[in-house]
C-alpha positions as a Markdown table, in Angstrom:
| # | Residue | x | y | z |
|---|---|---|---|---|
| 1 | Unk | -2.6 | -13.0 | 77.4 |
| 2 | Unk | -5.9 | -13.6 | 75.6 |
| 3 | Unk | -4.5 | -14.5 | 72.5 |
| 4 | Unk | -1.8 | -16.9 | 74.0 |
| 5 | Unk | -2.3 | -20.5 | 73.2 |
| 6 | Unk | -3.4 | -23.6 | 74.8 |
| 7 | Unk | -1.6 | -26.4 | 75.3 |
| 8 | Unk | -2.5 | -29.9 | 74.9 |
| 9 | Unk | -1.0 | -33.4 | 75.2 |
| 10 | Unk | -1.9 | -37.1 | 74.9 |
| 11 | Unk | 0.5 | -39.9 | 75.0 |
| 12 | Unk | -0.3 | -40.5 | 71.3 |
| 13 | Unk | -2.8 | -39.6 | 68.8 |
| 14 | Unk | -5.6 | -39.9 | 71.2 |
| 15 | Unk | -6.2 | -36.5 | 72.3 |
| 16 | Unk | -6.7 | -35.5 | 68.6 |
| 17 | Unk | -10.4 | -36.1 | 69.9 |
| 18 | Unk | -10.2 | -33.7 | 72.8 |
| 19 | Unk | -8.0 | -31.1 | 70.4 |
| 20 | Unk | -11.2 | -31.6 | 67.9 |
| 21 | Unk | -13.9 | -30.4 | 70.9 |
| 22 | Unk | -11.9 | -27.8 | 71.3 |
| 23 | Unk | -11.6 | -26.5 | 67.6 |
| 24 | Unk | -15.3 | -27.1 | 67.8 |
| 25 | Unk | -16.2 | -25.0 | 70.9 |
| 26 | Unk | -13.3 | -22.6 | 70.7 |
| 27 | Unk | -13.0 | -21.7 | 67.1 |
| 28 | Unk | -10.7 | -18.3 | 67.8 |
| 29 | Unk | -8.2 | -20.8 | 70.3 |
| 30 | Unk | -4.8 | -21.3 | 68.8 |
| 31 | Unk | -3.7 | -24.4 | 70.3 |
| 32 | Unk | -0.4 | -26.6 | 70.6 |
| 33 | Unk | -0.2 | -29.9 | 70.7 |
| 34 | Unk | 2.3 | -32.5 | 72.1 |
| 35 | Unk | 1.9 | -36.3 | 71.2 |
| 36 | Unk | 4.3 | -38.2 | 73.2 |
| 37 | Unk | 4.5 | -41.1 | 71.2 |
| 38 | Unk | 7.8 | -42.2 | 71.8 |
| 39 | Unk | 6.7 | -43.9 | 75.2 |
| 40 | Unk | 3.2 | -44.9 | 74.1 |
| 41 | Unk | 1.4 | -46.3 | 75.8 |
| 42 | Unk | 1.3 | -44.6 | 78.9 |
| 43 | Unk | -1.1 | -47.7 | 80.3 |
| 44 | Unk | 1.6 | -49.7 | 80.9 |
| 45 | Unk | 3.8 | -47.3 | 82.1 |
| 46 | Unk | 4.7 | -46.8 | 86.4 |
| 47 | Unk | 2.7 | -43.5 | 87.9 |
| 48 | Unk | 5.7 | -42.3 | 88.1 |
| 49 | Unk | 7.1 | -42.5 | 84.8 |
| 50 | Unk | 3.8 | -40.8 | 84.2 |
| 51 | Unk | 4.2 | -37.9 | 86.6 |
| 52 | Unk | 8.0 | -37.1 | 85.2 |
| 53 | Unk | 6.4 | -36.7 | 81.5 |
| 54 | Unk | 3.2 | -34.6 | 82.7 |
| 55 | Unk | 5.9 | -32.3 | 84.4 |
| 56 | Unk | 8.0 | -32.6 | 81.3 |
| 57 | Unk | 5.1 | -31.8 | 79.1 |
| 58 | Unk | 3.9 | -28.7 | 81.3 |
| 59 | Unk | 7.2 | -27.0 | 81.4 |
| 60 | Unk | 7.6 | -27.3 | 77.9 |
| 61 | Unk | 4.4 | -25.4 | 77.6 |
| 62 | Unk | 4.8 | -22.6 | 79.7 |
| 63 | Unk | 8.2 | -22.2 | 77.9 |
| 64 | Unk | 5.9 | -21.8 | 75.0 |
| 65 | Unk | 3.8 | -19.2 | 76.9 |
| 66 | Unk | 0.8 | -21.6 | 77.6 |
| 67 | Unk | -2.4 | -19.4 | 78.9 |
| 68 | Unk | -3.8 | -23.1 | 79.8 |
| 69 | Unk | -3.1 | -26.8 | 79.6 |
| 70 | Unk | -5.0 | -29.9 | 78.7 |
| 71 | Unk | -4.2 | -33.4 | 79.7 |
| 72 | Unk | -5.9 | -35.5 | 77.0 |
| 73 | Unk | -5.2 | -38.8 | 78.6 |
| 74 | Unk | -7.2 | -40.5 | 81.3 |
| 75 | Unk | -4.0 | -42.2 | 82.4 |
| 76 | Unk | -1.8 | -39.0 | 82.4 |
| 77 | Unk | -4.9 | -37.5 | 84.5 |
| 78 | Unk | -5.0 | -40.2 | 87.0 |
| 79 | Unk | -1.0 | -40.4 | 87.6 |
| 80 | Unk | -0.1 | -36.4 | 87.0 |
| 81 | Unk | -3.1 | -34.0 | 87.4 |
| 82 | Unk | -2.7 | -33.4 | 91.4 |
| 83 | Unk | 1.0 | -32.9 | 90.8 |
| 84 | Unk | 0.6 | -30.3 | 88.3 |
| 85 | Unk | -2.2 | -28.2 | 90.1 |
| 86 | Unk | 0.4 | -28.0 | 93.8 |
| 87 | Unk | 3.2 | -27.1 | 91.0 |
| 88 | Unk | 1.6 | -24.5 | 89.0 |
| 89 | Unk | -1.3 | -22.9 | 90.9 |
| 90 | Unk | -3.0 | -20.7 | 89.6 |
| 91 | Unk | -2.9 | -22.0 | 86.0 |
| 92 | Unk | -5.7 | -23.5 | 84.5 |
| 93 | Unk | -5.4 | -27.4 | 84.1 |
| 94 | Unk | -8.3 | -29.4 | 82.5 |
| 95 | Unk | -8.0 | -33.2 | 82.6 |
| 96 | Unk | -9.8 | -36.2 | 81.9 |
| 97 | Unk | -12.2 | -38.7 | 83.6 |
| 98 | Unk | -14.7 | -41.7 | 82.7 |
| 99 | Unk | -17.6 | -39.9 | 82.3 |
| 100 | Unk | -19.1 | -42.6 | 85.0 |
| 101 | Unk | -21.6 | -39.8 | 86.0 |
| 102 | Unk | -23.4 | -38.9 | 82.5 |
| 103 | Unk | -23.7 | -42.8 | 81.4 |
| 104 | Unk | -25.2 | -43.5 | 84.9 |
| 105 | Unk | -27.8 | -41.5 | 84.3 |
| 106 | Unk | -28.0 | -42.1 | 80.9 |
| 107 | Unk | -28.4 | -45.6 | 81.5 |
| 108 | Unk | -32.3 | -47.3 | 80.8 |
| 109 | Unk | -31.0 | -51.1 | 81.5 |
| 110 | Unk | -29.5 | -49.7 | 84.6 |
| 111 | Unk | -25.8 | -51.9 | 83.5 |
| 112 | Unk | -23.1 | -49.6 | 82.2 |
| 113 | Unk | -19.8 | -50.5 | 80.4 |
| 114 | Unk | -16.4 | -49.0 | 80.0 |
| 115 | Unk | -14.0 | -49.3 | 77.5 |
| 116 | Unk | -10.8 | -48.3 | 79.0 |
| 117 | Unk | -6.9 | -49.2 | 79.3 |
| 118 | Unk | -5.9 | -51.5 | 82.3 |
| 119 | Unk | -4.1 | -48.7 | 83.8 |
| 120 | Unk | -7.5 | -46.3 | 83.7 |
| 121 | Unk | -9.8 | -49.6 | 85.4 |
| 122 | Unk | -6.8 | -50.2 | 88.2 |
| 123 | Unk | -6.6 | -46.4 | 89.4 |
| 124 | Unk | -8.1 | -44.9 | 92.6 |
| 125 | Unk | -9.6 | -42.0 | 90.9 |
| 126 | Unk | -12.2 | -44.3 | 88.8 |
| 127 | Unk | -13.0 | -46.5 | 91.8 |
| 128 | Unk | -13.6 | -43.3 | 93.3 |
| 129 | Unk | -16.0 | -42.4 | 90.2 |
| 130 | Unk | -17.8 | -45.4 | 91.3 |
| 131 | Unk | -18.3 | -44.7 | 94.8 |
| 132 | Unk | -19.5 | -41.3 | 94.1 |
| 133 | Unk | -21.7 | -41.8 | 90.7 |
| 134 | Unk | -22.6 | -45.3 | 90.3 |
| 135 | Unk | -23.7 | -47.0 | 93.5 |
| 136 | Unk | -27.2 | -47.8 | 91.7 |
| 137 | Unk | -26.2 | -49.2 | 88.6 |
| 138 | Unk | -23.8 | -52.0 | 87.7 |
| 139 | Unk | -20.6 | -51.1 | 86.0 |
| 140 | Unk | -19.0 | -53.8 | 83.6 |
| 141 | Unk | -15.4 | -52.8 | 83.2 |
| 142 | Unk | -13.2 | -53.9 | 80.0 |
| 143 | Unk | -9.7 | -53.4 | 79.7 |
| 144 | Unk | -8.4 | -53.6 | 75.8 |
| 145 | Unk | -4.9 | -53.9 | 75.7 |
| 146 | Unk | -3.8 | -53.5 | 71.7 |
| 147 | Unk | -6.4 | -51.0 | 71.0 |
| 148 | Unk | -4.2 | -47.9 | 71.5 |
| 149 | Unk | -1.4 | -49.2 | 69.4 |
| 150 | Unk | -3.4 | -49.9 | 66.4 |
| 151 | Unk | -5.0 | -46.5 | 66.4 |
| 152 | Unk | -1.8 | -44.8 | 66.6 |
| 153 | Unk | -0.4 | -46.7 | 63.4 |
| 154 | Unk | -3.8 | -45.0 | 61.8 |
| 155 | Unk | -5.5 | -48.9 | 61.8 |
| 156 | Unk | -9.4 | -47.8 | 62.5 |
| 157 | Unk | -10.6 | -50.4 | 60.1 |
| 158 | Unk | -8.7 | -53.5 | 59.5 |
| 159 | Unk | -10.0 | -57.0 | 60.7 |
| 160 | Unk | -7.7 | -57.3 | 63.2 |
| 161 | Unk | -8.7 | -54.4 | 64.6 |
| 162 | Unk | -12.8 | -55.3 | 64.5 |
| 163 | Unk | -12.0 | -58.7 | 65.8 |
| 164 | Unk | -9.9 | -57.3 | 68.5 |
| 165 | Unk | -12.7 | -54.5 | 69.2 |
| 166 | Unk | -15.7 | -57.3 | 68.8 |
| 167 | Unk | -14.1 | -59.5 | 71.6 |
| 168 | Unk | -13.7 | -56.2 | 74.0 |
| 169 | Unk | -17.6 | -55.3 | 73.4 |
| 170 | Unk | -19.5 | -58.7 | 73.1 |
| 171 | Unk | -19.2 | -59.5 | 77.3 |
| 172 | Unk | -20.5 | -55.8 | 77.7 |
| 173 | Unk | -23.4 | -56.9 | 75.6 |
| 174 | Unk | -24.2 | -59.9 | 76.9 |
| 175 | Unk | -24.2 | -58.4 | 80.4 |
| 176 | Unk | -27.0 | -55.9 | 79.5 |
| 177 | Unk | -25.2 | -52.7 | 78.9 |
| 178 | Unk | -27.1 | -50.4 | 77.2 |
| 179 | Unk | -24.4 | -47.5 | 77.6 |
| 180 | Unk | -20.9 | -47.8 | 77.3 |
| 181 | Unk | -18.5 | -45.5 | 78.6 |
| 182 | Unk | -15.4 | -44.6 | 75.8 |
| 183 | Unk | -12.8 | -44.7 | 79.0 |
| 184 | Unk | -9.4 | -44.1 | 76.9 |
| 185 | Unk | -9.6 | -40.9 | 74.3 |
| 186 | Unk | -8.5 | -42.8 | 71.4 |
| 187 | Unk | -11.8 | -44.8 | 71.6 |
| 188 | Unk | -14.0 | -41.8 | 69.9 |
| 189 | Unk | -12.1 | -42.6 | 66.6 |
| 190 | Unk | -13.4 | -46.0 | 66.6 |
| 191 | Unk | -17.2 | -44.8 | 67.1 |
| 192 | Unk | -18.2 | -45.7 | 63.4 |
| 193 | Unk | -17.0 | -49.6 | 63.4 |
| 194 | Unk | -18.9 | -49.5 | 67.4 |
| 195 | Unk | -21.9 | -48.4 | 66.2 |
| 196 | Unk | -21.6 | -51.3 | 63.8 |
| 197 | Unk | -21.6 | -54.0 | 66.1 |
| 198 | Unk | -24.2 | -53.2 | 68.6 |
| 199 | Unk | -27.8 | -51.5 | 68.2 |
| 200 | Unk | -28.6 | -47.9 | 67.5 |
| 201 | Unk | -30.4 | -47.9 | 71.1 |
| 202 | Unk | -26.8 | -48.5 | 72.5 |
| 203 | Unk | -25.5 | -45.1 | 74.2 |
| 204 | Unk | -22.0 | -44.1 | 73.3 |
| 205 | Unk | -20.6 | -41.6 | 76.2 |
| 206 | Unk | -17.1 | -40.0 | 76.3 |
| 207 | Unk | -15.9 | -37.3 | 77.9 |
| 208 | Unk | -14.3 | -34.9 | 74.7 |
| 209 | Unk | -17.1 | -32.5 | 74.7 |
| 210 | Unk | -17.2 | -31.3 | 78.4 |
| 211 | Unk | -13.5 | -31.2 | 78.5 |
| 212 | Unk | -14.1 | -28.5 | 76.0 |
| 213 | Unk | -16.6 | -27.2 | 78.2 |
| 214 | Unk | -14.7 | -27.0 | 81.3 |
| 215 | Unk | -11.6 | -25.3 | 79.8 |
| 216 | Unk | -14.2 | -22.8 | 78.7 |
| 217 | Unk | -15.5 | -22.1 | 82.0 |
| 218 | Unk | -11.7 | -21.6 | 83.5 |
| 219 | Unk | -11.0 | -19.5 | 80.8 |
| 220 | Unk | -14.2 | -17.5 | 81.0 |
| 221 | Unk | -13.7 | -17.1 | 85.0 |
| 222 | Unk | -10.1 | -15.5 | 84.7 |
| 223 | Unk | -11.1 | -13.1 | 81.4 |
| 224 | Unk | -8.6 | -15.4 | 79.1 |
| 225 | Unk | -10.7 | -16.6 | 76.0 |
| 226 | Unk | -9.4 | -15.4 | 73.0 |
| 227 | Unk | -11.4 | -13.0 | 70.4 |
| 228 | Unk | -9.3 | -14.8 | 67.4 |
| 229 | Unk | -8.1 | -14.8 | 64.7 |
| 230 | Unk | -6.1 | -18.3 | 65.2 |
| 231 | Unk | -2.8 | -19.6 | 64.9 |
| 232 | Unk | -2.8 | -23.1 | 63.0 |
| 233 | Unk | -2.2 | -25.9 | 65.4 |
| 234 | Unk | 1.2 | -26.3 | 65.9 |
| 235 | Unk | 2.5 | -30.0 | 66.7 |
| 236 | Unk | 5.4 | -31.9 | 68.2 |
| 237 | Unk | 5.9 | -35.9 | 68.4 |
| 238 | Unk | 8.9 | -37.3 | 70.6 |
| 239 | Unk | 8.5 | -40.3 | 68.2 |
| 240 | Unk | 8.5 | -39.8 | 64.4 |
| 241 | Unk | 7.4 | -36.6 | 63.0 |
| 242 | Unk | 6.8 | -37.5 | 59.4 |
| 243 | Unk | 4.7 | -41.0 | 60.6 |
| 244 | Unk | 2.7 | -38.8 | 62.6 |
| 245 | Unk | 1.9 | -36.1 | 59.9 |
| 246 | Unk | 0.7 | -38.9 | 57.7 |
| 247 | Unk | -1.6 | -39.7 | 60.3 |
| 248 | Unk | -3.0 | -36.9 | 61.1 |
| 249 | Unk | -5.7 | -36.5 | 58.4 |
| 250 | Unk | -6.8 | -39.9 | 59.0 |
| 251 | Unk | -7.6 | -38.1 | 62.5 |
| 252 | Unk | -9.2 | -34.8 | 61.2 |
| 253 | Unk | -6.4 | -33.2 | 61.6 |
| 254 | Unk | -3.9 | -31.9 | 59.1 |
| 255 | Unk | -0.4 | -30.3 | 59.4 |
| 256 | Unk | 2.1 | -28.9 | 57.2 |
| 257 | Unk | 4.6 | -29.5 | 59.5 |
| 258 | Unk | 5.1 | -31.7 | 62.7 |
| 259 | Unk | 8.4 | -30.8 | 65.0 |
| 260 | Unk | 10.1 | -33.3 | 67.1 |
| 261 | Unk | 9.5 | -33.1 | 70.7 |
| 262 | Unk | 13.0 | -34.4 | 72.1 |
| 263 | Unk | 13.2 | -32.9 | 76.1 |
């Protein structure tokens, strides 16, 4: 059961981030990863909607003999995540969150801003982050609708894409933020052209690395981390499999082959 692999899934490309902390802090994980790009994005999608693909996705994996599962998506986590730990208890599921607590205490200005989708700002987990993490500083929120599509057709540089970006970050600037919160997980992919618009004493927080973390502590607790050697990732797409491969080493990531994910 040690050697059996991990599954992962975003709505898009996305999670590639997570999948990368993972490599990163796992090295001897083989890993599988589902990007559901067919009904990207998942932002603008009902909970429910959202809860039928999580459960799609999460069958799919323990077909595939799954030790673990990782929801890459803060939307998938807000809609899904309770359903899938009454559904399959006992397995361990990591998901994501805004990490509201590290940039809270990160914070010098005491003003904190978040880059997420309008789904992510509108749920009642992250008003719940606030209650709990953030009742002494002040939280700028920024939705940025068009982000997610253009980083899923590989766009991390064009000028649409900075001018787009520029108008999501300048109110978070002019409000004092000296931290800003990457709420959606295809943000980390636009770090470089960020850290090109605001100062290098600007704090860049997302939540990647102690996803990572997390799924090492489950897997630690129940004896189930791998000794290696590892599989290649393996990867599906329930939208084009040869688009996706093309983007994948924009994203670190590289593939031989990509299967169609059609359930």
């Amino acid at each position: 059961m040690r050697e059996a692999p991990i599954g992962v899934f975003d709505s898009g490309v996305g999670g590639l981030s997570v999948l990368a902390e993972i490599q990163r802090l796992l090295p001897n994980e083989s890993l599988l990863y589902v990007a559901d790009c067919g009904h990207i994005p998942y932002g603008e999608k009902t909970p429910e909607f959202i809860r039928q693909r999580c459960s799609v996705m999460a069958g799919f994996f323990r077909e595939q003999g799954a030790k673990a599962l990782v929801l890459a998506c803060n939307t998938a986590t807000v809609a899904g995540v309770a359903d899938l730990r009454r559904d399959f208890p006992g397995w361990p599921i990591v998901g994501m969150e805004p990490a509201v607590k590290p940039a809270a205490a990160a914070t010098r200005s005491g003003v904190v801003g978040v880059l997420a989708t309008t789904g992510t700002l509108q749920s009642a987990k992250f008003a719940a982050l606030l209650d709990r993490f953030a009742v002494d500083v002040k939280v700028i929120t920024q939705p940025c609708p068009g982000l997610v599509e253009l980083i899923e057709s590989g766009d991390l540089h064009s000028p649409e894409l900075r001018a787009l970006l520029h108008g999501y970050v300048t109110p978070l600037l002019a409000q004092g933020c000296d931290t800003i919160i990457l709420g959606c997980t295809h943000y980390p992919f636009l770090k470089p052209l960020l850290k090109s618009m605001i100062a290098d004493d600007i704090s860049l927080i997302d939540t990647g690395a102690a996803v990572a973390r997390q799924l090492q502590r489950l897997l630690g607790e129940r004896d189930l981390l791998a000794h290696g050697p590892n599989l290649p990732v393996k990867f599906w797409t329930s939208a084009n499999p040869l688009s996706f491969r093309k983007i994948l080493p924009l994203l670190g990531q590289t593939a031989s082959n990509v299967q169609n994910f059609d359930l």
